[in-house]
C-alpha positions in Angstrom: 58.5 49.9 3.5 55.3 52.1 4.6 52.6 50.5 6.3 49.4 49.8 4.5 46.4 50.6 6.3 43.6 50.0 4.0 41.2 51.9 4.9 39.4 52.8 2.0 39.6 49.7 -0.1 38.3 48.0 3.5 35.4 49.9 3.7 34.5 49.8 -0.1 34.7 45.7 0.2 32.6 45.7 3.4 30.0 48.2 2.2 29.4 46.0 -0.7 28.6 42.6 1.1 26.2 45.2 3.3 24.5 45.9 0.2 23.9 43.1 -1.3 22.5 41.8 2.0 19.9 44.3 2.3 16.4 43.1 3.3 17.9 39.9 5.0 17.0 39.3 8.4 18.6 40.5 11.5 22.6 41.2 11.7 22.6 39.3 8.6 22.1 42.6 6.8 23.8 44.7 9.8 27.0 42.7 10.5 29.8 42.3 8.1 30.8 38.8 9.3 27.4 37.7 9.3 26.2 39.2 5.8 29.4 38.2 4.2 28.3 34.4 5.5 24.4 34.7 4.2 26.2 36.3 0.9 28.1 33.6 0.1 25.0 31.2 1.5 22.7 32.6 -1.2 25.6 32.6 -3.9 25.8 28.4 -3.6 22.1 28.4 -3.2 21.6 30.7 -6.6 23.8 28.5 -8.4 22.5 25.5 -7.0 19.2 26.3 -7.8 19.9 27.4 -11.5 20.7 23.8 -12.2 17.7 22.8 -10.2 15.1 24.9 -12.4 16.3 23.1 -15.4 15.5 20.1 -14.2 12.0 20.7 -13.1 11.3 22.4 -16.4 12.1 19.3 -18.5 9.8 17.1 -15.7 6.7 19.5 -16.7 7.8 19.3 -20.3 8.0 15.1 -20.0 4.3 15.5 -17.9 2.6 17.6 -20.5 4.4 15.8 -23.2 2.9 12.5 -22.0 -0.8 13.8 -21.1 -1.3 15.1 -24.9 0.7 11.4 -26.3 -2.4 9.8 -23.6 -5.3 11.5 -25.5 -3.8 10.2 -28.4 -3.3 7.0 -27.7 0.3 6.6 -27.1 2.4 6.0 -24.1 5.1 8.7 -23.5 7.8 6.2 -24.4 6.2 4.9 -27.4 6.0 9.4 -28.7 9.2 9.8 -28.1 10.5 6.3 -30.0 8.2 6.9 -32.6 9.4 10.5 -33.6 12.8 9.6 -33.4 12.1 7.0 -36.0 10.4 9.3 -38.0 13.7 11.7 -38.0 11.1 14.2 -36.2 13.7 16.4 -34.4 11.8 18.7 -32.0 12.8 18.7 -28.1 10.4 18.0 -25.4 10.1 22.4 -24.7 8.9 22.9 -28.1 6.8 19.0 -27.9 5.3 20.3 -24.9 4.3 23.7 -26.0 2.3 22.6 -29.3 0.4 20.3 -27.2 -0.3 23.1 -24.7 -1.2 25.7 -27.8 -1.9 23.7 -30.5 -3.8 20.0 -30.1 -4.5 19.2 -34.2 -0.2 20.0 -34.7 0.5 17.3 -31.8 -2.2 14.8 -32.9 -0.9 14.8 -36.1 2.7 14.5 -34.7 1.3 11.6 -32.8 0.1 10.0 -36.2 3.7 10.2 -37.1 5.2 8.5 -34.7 2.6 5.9 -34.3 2.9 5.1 -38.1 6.7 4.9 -37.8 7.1 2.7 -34.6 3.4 1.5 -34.0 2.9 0.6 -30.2 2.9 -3.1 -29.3 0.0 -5.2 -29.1 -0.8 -6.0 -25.7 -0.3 -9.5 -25.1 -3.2 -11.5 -23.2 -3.0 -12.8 -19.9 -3.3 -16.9 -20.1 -5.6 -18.4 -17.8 -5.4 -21.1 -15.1 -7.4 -23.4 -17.3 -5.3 -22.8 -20.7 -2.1 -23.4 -19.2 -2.8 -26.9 -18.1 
């Protein structure tokens, strides 16, 4: 059987870890070995990091979500419950963007919810005196 050298197919492979590398620092753009390494680095990073954005999006969502239910009275929580006893089906993205854009739409989603689960009545603290 004829020997197979490669050379080509080689050179095609190792040409495009050197361009994807481009930019990085040092032999990690110059080297083969090395760019192949920060390659695959940024590869587990990228997907990493994917999953990571997704996160921090719905913690801004929940924070915005929760500043608007504040200036209307209501507790995060106590939004939340109360649209989902209202059957108000919206997701904390589109929540947090009408209370970015639009503060009458959110109070009056706020309204909603408290009418359909109205938040507890705090409960006052007994004294020393009271309790004995």
């Amino acid at each position: 059987m004829a020997r197979v050298k490669r050379g080509t197919k080689r050179r095609a492979r190792r040409k495009k870890y050197l361009k994807r590398t481009k930019g990085f620092f040092l032999t990690k753009s110059k080297l083969y070995q090395s760019a192949q390494e920060a390659a695959n680095r940024a590869d587990r990073y990228a997907k990493r990091d994917r999953r990571v954005k997704k996160r921090q999006y719905r913690r801004l969502w929940i924070q915005r979500v929760g500043a608007a239910a504040r200036l209307n009275g209501l507790t995060y929580g106590q939004l939340i419950h109360g649209l989902k006893t209202a059957g108000v089906v919206l997701d904390r993205k589109v929540l947090a963007d009408i209370a970015v854009k639009d503060a009458a739409a959110f109070a009056s989603l706020a309204a909603t919810a408290k009418a359909a689960a109205p938040p507890p009545a705090k409960a006052k603290k007994a004294s020393a005196s009271e309790t004995a």
